[in-house]
N, C-alpha and C positions, 0 to 999 in steps of 0.2 A: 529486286522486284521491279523495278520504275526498267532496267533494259528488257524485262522479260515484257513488260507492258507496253513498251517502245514497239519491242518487235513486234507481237500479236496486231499491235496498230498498223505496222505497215504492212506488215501481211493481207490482214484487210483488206488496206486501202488498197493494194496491187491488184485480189482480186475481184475490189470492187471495179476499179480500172479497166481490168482485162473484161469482164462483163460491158460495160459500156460501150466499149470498141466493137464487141460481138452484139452486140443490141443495135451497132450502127448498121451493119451490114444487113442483120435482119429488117431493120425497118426499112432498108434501101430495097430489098425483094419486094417488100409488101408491097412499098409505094411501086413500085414495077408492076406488079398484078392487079392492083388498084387502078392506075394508070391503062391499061388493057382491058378490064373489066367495064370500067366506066366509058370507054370510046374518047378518053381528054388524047389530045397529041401527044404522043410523045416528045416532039422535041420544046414542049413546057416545061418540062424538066429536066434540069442538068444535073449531075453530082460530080464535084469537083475534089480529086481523089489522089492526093499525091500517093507518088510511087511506093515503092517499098520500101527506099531505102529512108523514108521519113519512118514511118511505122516499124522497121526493125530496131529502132532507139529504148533504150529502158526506159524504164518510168522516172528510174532516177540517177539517169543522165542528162541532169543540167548544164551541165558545165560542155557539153553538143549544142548548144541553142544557137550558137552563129551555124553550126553545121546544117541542122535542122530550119532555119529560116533561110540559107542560100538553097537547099535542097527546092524548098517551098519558092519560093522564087524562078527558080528556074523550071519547076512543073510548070505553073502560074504563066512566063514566059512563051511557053511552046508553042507554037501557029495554031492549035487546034484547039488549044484550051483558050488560048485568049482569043477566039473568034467566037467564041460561046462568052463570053464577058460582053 
């Protein structure tokens, strides 16, 4: 019983996760039409958005976390994101 409740839990949790990620993007739209609506500048607004290959990591791949912060680092790095910093 306790793995079958293990699992349900992470099940869950994965797809409370994977909603989160998709609530990011949607709110990034909003704030896009928001941003246009209201006549604010656009470049008030940055979203700093590492690539893909951050975002293609499991949920439960920890044991990538150097991988995942060099990744982050070197989005971070690039001429164009750090002239927006």
């Amino acid at each position: 019983m306790l793995q079958g409740s293990f699992l349900g839990k992470f099940i869950d949790a994965k797809q409370k996760h994977e909603a989160k990620m998709q609530r990011c993007e949607d709110i990034h739209q909003e704030l896009l039409e928001e941003i246009e609506r209201t006549g604010v500048r656009k470049e008030n607004y940055i979203r700093l958005n590492v690539e893909r290959e951050v975002g293609d990591f499991g949920i439960n791949e920890w044991h990538r976390m150097a991988e995942i912060s060099t990744n982050t680092r070197k989005y971070l790095s690039k001429h164009d994101v750090h002239a927006m910093n």
